[in-house]
MIBA-953594 format. One record per residue (C-alpha): residue in one letter; z, y negated, x negated. Coordinates in steps of 0.001 Angstrom, whole numbers, plus 500000, padded with zeros to 6 digits. Layout:
BEGIN
AZYX;...
//
This chain:
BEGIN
X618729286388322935;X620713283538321583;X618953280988319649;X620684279434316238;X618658276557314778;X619093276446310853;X619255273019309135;X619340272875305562;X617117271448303251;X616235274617300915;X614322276557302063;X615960280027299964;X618804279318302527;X616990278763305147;X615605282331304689;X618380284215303655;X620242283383307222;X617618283738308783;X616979287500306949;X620613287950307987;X621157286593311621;X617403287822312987;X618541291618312713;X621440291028314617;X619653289901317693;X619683286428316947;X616381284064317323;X616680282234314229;X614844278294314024;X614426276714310419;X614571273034309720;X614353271629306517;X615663268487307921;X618315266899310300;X615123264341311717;X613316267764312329;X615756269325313984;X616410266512315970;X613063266313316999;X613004270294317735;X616086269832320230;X614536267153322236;X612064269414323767;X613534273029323024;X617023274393323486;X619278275503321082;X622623278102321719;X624035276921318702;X623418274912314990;X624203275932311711;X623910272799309447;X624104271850306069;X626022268467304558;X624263267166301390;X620782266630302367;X618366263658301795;X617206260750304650;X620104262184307086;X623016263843305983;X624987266208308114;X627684263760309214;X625033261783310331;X623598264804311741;X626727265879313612;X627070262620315494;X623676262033316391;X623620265481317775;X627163264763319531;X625150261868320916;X623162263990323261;X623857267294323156;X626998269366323923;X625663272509321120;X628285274228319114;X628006273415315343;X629260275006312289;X628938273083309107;X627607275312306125;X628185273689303296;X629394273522299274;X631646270865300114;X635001272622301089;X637374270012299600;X639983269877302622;X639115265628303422;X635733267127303964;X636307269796306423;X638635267301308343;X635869264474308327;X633274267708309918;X636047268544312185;X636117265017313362;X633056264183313459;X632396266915316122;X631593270348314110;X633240273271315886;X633846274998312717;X633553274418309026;X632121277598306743;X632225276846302728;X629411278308300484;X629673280810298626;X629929282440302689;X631017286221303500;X628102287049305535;X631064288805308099;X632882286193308191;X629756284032309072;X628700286729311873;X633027286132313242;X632630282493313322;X629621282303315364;X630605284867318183;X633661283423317888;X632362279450318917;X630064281105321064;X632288282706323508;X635048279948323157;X631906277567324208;X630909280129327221;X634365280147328374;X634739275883328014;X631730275183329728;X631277277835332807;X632708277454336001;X631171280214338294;X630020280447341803;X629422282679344169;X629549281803347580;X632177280093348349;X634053281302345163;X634796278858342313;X636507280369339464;X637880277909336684;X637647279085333205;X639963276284332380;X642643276415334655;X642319280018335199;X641828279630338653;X639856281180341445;X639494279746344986;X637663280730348010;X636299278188350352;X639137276253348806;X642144278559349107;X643352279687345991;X643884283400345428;X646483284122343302;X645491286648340339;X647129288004337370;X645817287292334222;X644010290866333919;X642791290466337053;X640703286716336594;X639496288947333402;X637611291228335605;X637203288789338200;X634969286774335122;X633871289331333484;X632059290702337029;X630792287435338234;X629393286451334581;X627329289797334436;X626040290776337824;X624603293721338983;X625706295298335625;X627745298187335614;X630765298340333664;X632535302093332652;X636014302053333346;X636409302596329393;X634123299129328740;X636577297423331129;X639772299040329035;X638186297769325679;X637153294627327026;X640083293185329013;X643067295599327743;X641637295867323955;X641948299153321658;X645282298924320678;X646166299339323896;X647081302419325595;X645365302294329465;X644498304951331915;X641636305005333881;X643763304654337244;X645283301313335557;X641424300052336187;X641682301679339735;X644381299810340097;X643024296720339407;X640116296671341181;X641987297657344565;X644758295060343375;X641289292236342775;X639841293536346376;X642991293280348194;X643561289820347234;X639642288454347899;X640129290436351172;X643250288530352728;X641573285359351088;X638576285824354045;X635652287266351240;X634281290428352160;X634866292216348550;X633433295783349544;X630444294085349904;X629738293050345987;X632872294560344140;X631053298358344232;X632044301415342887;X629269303304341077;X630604306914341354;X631294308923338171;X630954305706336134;X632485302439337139;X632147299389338631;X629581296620339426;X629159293067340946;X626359293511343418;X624482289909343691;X623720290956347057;X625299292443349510;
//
């Protein structure tokens, strides 16, 4: 469960995102100030912030950059203040996005998965023995050889090392990787996976080992082999 920690000084705001965001599996903390909050993150941890501008003793500029100081958390800026200066000084000052009040409550829900998976793709680099696989450069190695994969296949590559021991339907890897709009066969996912184990193969890792097929279903990364 991710955590969001709320900072805003009324507390009717406080509540209604928090009446909003719990329901949708999200652990909800309330702070009524920035000094608060502040305090909360030095001993608990924090997926990502939603924080108010005009409050009293520490504004959320203030805010921002202090929490830039020491923490690398994704923050969105909630706020009244949606004059265009203003959402360039939040930018700047380290916000990951910028969300005006009055707020669509879907729009809100967008935002946040969206700066949460652009942070889980900034920040990971995976491993698994003797595999490193770059989120940034989009590139996987094995005890420093690179192995050369096509954008589809790092996707699955990612996608199997950054849930292990799930197992993923061929029509959860279709949405996921290929998207709705996009008309894939089952076999195209067959083809993929031999394509992904073919290339870890004649790279020296034992794929059939932790690439598995789970029969009438899918696929899995086994953490073991």
């Amino acid at each position: 469960m991710k955590t969001i920690l709320l900072i805003d000084d009324e507390a009717m705001m406080l509540d209604l995102l928090s009446l909003y965001l719990t329901p949708l599996g999200y652990k909800c903390v309330k702070k009524e100030s920035a000094k608060d909050a502040i305090a909360f993150l030095e001993s608990e941890h924090a997926d990502l912030i939603l924080l108010d501008v005009m409050m009293p003793e520490m504004d959320g500029w203030e805010a921002c950059k202090e929490i830039r100081r020491h923490w690398d958390i994704p923050i969105i800026m909630l706020t009244a203040m949606s004059e265009k200066s203003d959402i360039v000084k939040g930018l700047k000052g380290g916000a990951d996005d910028y969300i005006s009040k009055p707020f669509d409550e879907d729009e809100l829900t967008a935002r946040i998965e969206a700066v949460l998976r652009r942070k889980k793709g900034i920040s990971s680099k995976l491993y698994f023995k003797g595999i490193i696989l770059d989120n940034d450069s989009y590139q996987v190695q094995y005890n420093g050889k690179n192995i050369p994969l096509t954008p589809k296949e790092f996707a699955m590559m990612s996608l199997f090392l950054s849930n292990q021991n799930k197992v993923f339907s061929r029509e959860h890897l279709i949405m996921t990787i290929w998207g709705f709009e996009v008309a894939t066969e089952d076999r195209t996912v067959d083809s993929h996976v031999r394509n992904l184990r073919d290339k870890l193969r004649k790279a020296g890792f034992p794929p059939d080992d932790y690439l598995q097929t789970v029969w009438g279903v899918g696929y899995k990364w086994a953490s073991k082999s």
